[in-house]
C-alpha positions as CSV (number, residue, x, y, z in Angstrom):
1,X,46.0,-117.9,52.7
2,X,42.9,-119.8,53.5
3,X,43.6,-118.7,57.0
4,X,43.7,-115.8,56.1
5,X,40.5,-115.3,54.5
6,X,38.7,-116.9,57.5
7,X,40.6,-114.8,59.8
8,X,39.4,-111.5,58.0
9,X,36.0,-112.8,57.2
10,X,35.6,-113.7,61.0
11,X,36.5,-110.4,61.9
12,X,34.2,-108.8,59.3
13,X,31.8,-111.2,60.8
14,X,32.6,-109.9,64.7
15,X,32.3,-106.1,63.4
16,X,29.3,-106.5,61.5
17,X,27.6,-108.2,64.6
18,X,28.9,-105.7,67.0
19,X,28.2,-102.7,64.6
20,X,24.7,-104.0,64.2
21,X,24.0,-104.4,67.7
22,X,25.2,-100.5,68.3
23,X,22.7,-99.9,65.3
24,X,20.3,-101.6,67.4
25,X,21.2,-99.8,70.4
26,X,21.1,-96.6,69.0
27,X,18.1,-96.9,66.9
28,X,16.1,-98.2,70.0
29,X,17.7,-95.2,72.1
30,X,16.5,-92.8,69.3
31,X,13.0,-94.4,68.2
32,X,12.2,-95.4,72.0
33,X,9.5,-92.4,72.3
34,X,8.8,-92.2,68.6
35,X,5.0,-93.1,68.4
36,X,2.7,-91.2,71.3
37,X,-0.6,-92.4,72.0
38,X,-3.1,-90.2,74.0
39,X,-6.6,-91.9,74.7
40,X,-9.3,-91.6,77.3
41,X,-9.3,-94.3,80.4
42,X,-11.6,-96.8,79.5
43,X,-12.4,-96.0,76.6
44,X,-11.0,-96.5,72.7
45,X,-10.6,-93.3,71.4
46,X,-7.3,-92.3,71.4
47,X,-5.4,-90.0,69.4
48,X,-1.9,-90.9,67.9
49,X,1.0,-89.3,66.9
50,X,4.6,-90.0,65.5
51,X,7.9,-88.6,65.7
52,X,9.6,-87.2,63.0
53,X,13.0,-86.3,64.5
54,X,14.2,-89.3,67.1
55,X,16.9,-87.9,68.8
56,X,15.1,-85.7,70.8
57,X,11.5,-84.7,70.5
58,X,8.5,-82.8,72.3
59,X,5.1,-83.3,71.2
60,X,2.2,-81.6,72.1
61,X,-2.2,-82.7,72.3
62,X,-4.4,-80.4,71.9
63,X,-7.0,-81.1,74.8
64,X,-9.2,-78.2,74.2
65,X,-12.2,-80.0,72.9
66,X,-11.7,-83.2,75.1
67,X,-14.5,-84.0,78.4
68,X,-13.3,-83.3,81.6
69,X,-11.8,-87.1,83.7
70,X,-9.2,-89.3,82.8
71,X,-6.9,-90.0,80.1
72,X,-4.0,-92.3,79.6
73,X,-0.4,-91.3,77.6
74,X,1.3,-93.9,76.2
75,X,4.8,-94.1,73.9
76,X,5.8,-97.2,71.7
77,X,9.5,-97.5,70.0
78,X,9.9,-100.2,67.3
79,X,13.4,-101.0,65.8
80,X,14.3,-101.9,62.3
81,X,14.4,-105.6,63.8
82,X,10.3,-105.5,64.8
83,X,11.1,-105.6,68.2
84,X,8.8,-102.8,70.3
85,X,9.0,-101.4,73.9
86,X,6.1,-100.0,75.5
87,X,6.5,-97.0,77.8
88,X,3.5,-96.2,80.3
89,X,0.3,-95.8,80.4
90,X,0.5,-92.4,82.1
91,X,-2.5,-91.6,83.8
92,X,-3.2,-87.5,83.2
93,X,-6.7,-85.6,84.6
94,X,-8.1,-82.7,82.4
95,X,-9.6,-80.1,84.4
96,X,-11.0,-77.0,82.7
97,X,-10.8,-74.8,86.0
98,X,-6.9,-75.5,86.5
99,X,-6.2,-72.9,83.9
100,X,-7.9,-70.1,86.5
101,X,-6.7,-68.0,89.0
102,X,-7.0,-69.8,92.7
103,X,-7.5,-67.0,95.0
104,X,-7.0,-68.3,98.8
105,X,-8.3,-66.4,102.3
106,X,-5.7,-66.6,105.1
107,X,-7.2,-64.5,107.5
108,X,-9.9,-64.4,108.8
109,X,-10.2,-67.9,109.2
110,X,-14.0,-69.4,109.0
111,X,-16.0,-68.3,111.8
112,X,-13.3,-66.3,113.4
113,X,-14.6,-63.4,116.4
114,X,-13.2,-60.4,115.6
115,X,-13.6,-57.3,117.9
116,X,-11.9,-54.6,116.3
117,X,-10.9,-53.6,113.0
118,X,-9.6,-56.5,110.2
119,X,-6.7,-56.8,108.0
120,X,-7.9,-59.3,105.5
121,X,-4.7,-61.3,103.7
122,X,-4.8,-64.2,101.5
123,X,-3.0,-65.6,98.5
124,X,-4.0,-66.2,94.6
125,X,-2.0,-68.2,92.1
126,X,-1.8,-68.7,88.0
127,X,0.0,-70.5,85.4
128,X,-0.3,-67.1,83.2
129,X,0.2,-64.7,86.0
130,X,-2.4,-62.4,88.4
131,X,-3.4,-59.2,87.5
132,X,-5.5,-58.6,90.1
133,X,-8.2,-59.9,93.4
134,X,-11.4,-58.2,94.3
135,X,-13.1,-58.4,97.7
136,X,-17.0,-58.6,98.1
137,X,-18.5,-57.7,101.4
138,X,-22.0,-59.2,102.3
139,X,-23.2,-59.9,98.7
140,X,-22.7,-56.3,97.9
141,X,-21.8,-57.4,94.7
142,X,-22.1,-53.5,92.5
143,X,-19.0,-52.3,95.2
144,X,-16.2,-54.8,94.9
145,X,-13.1,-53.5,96.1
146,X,-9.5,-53.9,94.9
147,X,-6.9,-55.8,97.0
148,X,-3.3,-54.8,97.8
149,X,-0.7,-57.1,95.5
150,X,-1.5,-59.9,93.9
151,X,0.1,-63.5,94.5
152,X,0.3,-61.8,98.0
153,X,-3.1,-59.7,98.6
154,X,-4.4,-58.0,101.8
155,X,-7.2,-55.1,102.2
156,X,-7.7,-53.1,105.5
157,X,-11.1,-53.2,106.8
158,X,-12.5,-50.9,109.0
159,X,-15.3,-51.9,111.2
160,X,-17.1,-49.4,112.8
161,X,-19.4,-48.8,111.0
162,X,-20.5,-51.6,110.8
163,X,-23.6,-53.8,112.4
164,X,-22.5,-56.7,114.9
165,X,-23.0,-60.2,114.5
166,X,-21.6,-62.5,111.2
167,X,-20.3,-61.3,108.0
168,X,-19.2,-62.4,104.5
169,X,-15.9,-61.9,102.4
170,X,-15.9,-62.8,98.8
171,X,-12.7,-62.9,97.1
172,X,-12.1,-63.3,93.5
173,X,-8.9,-63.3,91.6
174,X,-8.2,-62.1,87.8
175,X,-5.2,-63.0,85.9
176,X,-3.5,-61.4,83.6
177,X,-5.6,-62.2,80.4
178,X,-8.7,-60.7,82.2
179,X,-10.1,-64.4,83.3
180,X,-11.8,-64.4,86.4
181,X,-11.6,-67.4,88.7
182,X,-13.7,-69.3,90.8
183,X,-15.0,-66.6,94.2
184,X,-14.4,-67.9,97.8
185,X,-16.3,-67.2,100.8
186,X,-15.1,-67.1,104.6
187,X,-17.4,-66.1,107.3
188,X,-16.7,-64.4,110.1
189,X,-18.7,-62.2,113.6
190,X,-18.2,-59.0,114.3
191,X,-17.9,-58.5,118.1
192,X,-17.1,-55.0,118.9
193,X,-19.6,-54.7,121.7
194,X,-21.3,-56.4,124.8
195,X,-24.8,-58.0,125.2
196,X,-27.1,-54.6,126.5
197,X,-30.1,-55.3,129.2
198,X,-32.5,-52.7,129.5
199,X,-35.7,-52.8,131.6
200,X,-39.0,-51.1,130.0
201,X,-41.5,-51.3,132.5
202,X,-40.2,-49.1,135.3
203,X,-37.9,-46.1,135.3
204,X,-34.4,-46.1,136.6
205,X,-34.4,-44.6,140.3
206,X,-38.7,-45.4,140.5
207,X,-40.3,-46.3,144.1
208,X,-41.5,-49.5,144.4
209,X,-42.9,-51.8,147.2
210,X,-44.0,-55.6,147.4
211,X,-43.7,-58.0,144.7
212,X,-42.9,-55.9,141.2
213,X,-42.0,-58.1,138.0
214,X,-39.5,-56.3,135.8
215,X,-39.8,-56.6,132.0
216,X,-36.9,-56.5,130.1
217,X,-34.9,-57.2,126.5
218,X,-31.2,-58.0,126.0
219,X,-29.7,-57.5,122.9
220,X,-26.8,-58.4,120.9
221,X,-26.1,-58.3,117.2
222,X,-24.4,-62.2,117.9
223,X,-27.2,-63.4,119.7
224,X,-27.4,-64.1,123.4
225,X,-26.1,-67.4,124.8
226,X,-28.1,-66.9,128.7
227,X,-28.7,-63.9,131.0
228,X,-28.2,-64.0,135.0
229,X,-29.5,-61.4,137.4
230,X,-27.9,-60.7,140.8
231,X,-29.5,-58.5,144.1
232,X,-25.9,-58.3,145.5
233,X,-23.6,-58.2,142.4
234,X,-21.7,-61.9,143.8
235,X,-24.1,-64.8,143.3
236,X,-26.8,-64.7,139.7
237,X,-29.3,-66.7,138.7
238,X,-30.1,-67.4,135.0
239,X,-33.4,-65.5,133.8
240,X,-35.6,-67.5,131.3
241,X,-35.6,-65.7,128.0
242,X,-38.0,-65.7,125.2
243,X,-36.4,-65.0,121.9
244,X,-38.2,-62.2,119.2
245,X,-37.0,-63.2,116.1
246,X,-38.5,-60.6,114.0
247,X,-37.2,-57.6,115.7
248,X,-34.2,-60.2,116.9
249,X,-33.9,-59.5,120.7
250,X,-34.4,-61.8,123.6
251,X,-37.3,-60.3,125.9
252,X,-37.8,-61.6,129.9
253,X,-39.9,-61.2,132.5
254,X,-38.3,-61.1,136.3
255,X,-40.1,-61.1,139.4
256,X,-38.4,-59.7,142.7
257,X,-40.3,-59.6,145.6
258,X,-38.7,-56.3,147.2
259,X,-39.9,-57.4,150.9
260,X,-36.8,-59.2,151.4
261,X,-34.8,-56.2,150.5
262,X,-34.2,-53.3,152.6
263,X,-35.3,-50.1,152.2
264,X,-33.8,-47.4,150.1
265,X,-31.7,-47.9,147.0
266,X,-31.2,-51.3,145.6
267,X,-29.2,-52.3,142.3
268,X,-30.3,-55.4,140.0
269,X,-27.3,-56.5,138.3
270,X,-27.5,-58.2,135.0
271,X,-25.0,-60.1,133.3
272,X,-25.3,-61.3,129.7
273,X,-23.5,-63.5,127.3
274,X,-23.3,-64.0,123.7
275,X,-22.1,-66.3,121.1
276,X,-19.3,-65.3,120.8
277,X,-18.0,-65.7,124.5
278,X,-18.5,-62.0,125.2
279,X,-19.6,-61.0,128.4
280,X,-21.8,-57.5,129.0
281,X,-23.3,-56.3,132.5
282,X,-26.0,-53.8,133.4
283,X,-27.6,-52.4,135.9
284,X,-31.4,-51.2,137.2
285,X,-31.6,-49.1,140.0
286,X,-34.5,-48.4,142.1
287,X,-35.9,-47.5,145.5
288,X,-37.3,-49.7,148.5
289,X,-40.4,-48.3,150.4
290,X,-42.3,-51.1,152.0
291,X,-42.6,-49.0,155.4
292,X,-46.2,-47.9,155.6
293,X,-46.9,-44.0,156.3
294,X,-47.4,-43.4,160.1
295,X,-50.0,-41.1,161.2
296,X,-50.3,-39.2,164.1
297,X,-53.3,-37.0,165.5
298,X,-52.4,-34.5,167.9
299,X,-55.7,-32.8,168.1
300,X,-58.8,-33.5,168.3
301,X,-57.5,-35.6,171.6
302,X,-59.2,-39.1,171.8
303,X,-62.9,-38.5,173.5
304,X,-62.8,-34.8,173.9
305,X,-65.8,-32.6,173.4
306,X,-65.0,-30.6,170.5
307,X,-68.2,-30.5,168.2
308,X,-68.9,-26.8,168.3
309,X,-65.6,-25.5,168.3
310,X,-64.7,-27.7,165.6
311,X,-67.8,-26.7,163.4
312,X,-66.8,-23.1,163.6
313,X,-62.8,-23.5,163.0
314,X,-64.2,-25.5,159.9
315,X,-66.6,-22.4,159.2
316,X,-64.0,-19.8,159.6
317,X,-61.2,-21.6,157.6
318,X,-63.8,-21.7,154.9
319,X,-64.5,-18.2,155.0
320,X,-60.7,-17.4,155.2
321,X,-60.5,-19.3,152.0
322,X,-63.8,-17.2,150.0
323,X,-62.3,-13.7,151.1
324,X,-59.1,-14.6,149.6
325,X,-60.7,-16.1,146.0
326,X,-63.0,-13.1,145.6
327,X,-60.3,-10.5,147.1
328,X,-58.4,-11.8,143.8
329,X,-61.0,-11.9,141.9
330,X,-62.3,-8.5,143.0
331,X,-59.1,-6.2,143.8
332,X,-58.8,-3.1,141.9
333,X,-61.9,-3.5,140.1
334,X,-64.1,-0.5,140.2
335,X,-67.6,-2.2,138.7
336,X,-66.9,-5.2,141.4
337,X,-66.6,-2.2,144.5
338,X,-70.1,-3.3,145.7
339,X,-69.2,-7.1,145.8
340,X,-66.1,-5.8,147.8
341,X,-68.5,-4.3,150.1
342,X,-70.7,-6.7,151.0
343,X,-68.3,-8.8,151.4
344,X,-66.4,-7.0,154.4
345,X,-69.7,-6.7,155.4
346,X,-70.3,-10.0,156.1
347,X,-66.9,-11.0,157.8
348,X,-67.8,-8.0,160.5
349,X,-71.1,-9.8,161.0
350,X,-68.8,-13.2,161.4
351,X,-71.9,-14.8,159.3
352,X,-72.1,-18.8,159.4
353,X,-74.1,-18.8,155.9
354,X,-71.6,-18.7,153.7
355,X,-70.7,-22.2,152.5
């Protein structure tokens, strides 16, 4: 009987220790993430909460009030024994700006040439959802413009109308609850034309001789990497440039001495280049004379005795040339009749004293 008793007492013995460590087991299981501890890194202040229900549980912090940085989550489960288990510390980073839309340019990338028309694409995300994303051209900040989609976006922009040289797109995007987030820029050149050399100081097709400098600007809304000029359209030599950045335009001054050219037409070619790696040629026409005019005297011959007959061809042409003025002046004119007269008059008499 004693037996017995120490046989059932044993086993009571067994089942209460193996019952108590499954009440151990499961009371650690289901108070493991009872107590929740969120304070910031470094510091003291921490807020603490526990769990009511153990078997499964979600807590939530509000973080609305707490400084942007660091904070630490940490969860401590105690059994009925005394016995605790520490879970973390969690490191978490509270950012203000992760609860806006991030809007994203894909194209153009920065600094990108573009020589035609663009099709601007790009992407914008949100936790809430996007409503919309607005594009700013060039700080033009009263005409924002609406984007096609919205975690997707593109706009079609058409270019030509517009100036050469480097540009600005500011894209913003807006989610759903009407919060903007924060704008992002890309920059990017217009290149739709070629650098433009025009010479002021002579005209196109003009007649020059002996050493002429030509005066010139080249111009390009990129700006103007160098300029070469060529007599033969093969071989160019770099011009020296002086750049007018107030009117923005690069000016030169070229000296060609047209005595090693041939006469008649001649062509300087001009070749510019800009920033962008776009190349632009011109041309200057204009005429060779360096032959000097030839003269030749056929009469009076070379030490002939003409000094009389010369005086009175002079003396005659002269005369030739009054009766035609005053027969002008004179013809048809009743009151002048006299004048008319007189002067037929004289021309009979062959008169030398009219001068």
């Amino acid at each position: 009987m004693e037996d017995l008793e120490n046989h059932a007492a044993k086993t009571v013995y067994q089942e209460k220790k193996y019952f108590m460590k499954k009440r151990l087991f499961v009371c650690f299981v289901a108070l493991i993430l009872i107590s929740g501890l969120l304070f910031a890194g470094g510091k003291r202040e921490a807020d603490e909460k526990s769990v009511e229900k153990t078997e499964s549980w979600q807590e939530s912090f509000d973080i609305q009030n707490k400084k942007e940085g660091k904070y630490n989550i940490m969860v401590t489960a105690e059994d009925e024994g005394g016995n605790t288990s520490i879970a973390g510390p969690y490191n978490i980073f509270i950012d203000p700006d992760s609860d806006l839309p991030i809007a994203g340019i894909t194209n153009p990338p920065p600094e990108m040439r573009v020589p035609g028309n663009l099709n601007i694409v790009g992407t914008c995300i949100d936790d809430d959802a996007v409503d919309y994303v607005t594009l700013v051209f060039d700080d033009d900040v009263e005409n924002p413009v609406k984007a096609e989609g919205q975690d997707f976006w593109s706009y079609y922009l058409d270019t030509t109308k517009m100036a050469e040289g480097k540009h600005k797109i500011t894209v913003t995007g807006v989610d759903v609850n009407g919060t903007p987030g924060h704008s992002v820029d890309v920059y990017w050149h217009l290149d739709r034309k070629s650098p433009k050399t025009t010479i002021l100081n002579y005209e196109l097709g003009q007649l020059v001789s002996g050493k002429i400098t030509l005066q010139g600007e080249v111009v390009d809304g990129n700006g103007i990497k160098n300029l070469g000029y060529s007599l033969d359209g093969e071989k160019y030599e770099e011009v020296k440039l002086k750049f007018n950045k107030k009117e923005y335009k690069w000016t030169f001054d070229l000296t060609i001495n047209t005595k090693n050219l041939e006469d008649g037409p001649q062509v300087c070619w001009f070749k510019g280049l800009d920033l962008q790696g776009t190349e632009g040629t011109s041309s200057f026409l204009f005429f060779v004379d360096n032959t000097a005019p030839d003269i030749h005297l056929f009469s009076p011959k070379e030490d002939e005795k003409i000094k009389a007959f010369f005086e009175d061809n002079v003396m005659k042409r002269r005369l030739e040339e009054r009766k035609r003025e005053h027969e002008r002046y004179v013809r048809g004119s009743r009151c002048n009749r006299a004048l008319w007269v007189l002067l037929r008059h004289l021309e009979a008499r062959g008169s030398h004293g009219l001068r």
